[in-house]
C-alpha positions in Angstrom: -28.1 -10.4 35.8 -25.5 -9.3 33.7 -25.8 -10.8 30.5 -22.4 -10.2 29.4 -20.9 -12.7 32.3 -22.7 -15.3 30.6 -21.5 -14.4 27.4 -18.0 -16.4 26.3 -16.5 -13.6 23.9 -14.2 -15.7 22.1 -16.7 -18.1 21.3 -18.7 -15.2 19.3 -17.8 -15.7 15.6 -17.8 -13.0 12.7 -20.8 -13.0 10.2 -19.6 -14.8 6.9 -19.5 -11.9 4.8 -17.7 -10.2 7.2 -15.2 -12.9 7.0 -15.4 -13.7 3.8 -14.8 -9.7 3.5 -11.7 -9.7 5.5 -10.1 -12.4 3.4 -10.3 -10.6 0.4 -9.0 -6.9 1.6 -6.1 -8.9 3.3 -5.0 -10.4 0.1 -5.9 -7.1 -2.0 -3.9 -5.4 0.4 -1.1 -7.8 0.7 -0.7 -7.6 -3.3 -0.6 -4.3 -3.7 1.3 -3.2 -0.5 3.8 -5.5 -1.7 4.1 -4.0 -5.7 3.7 -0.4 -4.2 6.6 -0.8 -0.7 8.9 -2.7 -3.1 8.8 -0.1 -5.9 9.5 2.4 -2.9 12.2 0.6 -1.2 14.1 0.3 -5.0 13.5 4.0 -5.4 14.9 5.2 -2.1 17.8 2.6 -2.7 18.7 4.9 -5.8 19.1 8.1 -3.7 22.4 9.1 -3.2 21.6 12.3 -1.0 20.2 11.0 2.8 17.6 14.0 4.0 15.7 13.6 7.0 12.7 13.3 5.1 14.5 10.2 3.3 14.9 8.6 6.7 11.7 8.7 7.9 10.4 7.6 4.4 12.9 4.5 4.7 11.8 3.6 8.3 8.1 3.8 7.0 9.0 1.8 4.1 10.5 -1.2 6.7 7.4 -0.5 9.0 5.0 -1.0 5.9 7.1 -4.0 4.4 7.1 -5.7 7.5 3.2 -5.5 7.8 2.3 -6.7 4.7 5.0 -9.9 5.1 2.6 -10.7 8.4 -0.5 -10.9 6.0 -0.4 -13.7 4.8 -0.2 -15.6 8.2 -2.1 -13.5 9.1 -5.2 -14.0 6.7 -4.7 -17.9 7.5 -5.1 -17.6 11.6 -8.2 -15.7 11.7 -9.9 -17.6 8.6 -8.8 -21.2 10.6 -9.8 -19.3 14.0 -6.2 -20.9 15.3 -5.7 -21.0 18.9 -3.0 -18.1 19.8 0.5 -20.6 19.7 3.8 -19.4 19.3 4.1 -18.1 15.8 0.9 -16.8 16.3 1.7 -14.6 19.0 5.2 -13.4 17.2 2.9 -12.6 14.2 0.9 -10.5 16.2 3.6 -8.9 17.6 5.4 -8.5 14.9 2.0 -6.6 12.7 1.2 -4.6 15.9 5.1 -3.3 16.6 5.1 -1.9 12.6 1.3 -0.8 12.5 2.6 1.3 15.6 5.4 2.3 13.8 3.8 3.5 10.9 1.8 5.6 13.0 4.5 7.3 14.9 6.5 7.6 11.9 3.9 9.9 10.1 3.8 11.9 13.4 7.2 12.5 13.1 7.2 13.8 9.2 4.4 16.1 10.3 6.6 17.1 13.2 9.5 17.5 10.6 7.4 18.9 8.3 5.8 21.9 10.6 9.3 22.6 12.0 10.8 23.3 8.2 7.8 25.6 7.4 7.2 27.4 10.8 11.0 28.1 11.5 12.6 28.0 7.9 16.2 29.5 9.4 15.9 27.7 12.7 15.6 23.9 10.9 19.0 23.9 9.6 19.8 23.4 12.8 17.2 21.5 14.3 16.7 19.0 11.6 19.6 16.7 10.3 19.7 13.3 9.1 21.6 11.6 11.9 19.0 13.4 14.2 16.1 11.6 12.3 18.1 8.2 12.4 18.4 8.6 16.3 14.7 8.9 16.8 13.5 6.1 14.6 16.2 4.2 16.4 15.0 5.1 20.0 11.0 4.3 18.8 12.1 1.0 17.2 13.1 0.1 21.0 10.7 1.4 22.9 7.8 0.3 20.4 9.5 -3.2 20.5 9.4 -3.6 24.1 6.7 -2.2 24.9 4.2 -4.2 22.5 6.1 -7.6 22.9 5.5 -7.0 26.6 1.9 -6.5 26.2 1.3 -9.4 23.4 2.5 -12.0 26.5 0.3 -10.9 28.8 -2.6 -11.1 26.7 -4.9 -14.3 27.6 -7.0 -14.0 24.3 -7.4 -17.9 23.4 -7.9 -17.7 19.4 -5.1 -15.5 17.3 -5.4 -12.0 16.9 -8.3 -12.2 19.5 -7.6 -9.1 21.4 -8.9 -8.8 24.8 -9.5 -5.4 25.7 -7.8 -5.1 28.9 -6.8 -1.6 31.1 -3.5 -1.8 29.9 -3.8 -3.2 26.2 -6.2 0.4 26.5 -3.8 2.6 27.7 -1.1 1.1 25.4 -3.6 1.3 22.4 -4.2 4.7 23.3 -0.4 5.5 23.8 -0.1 4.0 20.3 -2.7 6.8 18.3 -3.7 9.3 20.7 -0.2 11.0 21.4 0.6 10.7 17.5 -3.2 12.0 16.4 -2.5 15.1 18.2 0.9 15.8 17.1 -0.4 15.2 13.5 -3.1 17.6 14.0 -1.8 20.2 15.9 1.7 20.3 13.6 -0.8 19.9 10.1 -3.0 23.0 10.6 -0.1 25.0 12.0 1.7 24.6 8.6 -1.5 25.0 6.9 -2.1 28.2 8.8 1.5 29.3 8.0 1.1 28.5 4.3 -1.6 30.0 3.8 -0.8 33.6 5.3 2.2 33.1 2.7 -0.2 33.9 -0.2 -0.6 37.3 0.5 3.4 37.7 0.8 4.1 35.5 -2.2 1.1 35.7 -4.7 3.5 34.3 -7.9 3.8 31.2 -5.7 0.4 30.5 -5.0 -0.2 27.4 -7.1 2.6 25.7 -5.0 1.2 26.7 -1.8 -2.0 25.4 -2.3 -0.8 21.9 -3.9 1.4 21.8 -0.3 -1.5 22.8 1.4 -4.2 19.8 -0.4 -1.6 17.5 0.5 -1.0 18.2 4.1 -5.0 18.2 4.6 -4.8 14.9 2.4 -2.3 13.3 4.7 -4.1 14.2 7.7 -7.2 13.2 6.2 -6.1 9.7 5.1 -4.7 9.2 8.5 -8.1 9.9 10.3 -9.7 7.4 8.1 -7.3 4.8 8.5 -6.7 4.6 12.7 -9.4 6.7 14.0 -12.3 3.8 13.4 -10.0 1.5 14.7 -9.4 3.2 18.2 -12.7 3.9 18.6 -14.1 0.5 18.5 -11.1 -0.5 20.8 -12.2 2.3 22.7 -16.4 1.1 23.1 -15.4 -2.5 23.0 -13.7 -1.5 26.3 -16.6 0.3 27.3 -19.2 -2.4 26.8 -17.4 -5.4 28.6 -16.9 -3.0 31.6 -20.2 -2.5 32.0 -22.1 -5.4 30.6 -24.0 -5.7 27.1 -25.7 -8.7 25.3 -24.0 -11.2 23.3 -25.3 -9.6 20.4 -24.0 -6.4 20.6 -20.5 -8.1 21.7 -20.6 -9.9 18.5 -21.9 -6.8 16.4 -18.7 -4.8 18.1 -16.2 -7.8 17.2 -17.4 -8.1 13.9 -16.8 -4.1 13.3 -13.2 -4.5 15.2 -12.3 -6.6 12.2 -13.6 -4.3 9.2 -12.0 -1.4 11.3 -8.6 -3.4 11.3 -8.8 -4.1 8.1 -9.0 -0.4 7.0 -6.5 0.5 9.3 -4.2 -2.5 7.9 -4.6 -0.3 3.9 -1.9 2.5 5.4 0.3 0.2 4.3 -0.8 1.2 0.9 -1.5 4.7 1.0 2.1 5.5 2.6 3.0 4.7 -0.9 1.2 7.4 -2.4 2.6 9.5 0.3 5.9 8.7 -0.8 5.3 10.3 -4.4 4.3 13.7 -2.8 7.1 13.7 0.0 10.1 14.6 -1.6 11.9 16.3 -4.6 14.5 13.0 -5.0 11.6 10.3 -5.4 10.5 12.4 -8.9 14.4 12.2 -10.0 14.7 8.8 -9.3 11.7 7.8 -11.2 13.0 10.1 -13.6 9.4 12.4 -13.5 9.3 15.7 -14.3 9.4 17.9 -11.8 7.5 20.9 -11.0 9.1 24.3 -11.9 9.6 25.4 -8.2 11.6 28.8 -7.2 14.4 28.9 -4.9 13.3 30.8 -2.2 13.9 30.6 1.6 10.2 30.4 2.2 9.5 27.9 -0.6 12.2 25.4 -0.4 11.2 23.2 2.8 7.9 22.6 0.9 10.2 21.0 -1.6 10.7 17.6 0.2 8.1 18.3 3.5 4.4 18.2 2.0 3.8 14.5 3.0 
């Protein structure tokens, strides 16, 4: 017999310390996400110039901002296990539309970012500001609709309880896998491309490699953050399709929540990205900045290494 069919997931709980674990990084998280999106938000405020790269950062900020303002509520429905009401399911959808958000976001600066470096003469005209406004725009619609649609059809009975259905899968999927490969396959191109510029421009080498550590960083940092997350979406999935113990259930559900958790920091580590991602954030800080030479092939590094 299958002893998964006997098996009531949402009755499974997670180990105390896992718990006790999850309330702490939310709050940790909450606080600093808070001090660190705020600071960036009053920065980016101060900018008079608008870049493409300051309208993704802006969008990112908004994305991050409205994460962290879900914590709280968020901390207080899985620590009372509270059955999935109203507010609890516009909570849910409101964390899950900006977590998705962030993650498209950085796809797009990567995109942005690969498209400055690998055609230098062609991004004045394939880049603009209004251009990045548009796309943020259209992915604030279609991320909206298409989470809110999938946060009413789920029948998980406790809050932020997900059921791993097909399509909360494929929407999952939709939600990392498209954007992993566009950050990857963009990042190493413009590592590639920055590095063969060494042997063209050896006085400009320290640059190069600081754009190069923070491109790998980025990409790095991203992996860290989602790809544990999908993962155990991904064999949670797996194992109620074709049957497991309650114990491995309840070992999966407790590493869906530390996963989440770690996924749930970006909020925090955008903010780093921020420091890195453009020339304007230093001047608005009023930082030093880097003694940089204007060159065709150096200045999109200026504002595109996050």
């Amino acid at each position: 017999m299958n002893e998964s069919s006997n098996c009531n997931v949402t009755s499974l709980g997670l180990y105390h310390h896992v718990r006790l674990m999850e309330f702490v990084l939310y709050n940790l998280i909450f606080f600093f996400g808070a001090l660190f999106n705020v600071l960036a938000l009053w920065v980016f405020c101060k900018m008079k110039k608008w870049t493409e790269t300051r309208v993704y950062a802006i969008n990112l900020v908004f994305a991050d901002c409205f994460v962290v303002c879900t914590l709280p509520f968020m901390t207080y429905f899985l620590w009372n296990k509270s059955a999935r009401g109203e507010l609890c399911q516009f909570i849910e959808a409101m964390y899950l539309i900006n977590m998705v958000m962030s993650i498209y976001i950085i796809s797009f600066i990567s995109i942005d970012r690969y498209i400055a470096i690998k055609y230098p003469l062609k991004a004045r005209t394939l880049r603009s500001p209004s251009k990045a406004a548009l796309l943020c725009g259209l992915l604030w619609v279609s991320v909206i609709i298409g989470v809110t649609s999938d946060c009413q059809q789920r029948q998980a009975a406790l809050c932020f309880d997900s059921d791993t259905t097909a399509p909360t899968l494929s929407l999952f999927c939709l939600g990392f896998t498209l954007p992993l490969v566009i950050s990857t396959i963009c990042s190493t191109v413009a590592i590639r491309n920055l590095k063969g510029h060494l042997s063209t421009n050896p006085s400009d080498k320290k640059l190069i490699q600081r754009a190069v550590h923070i491109i790998y960083a980025n990409l790095i940092s991203f992996l860290i953050c989602f790809l544990p997350a999908y993962l155990v979406v991904l064999a949670k999935f797996i194992i109620q399709s074709v049957g497991a113990t309650c114990f491995l259930l309840q070992v999966v559900k407790n590493f869906s929540s530390v996963t989440r958790c770690i996924a749930t920091s970006n909020c925090c580590l955008d903010s780093v990205c921020y420091y890195f991602m453009t020339k304007e954030f230093h001047e608005a800080l009023l930082l030093p900045k880097p003694a940089l030479k204007k060159t065709d092939q150096i200045q999109p590094l200026q504002t595109h290494t996050c």
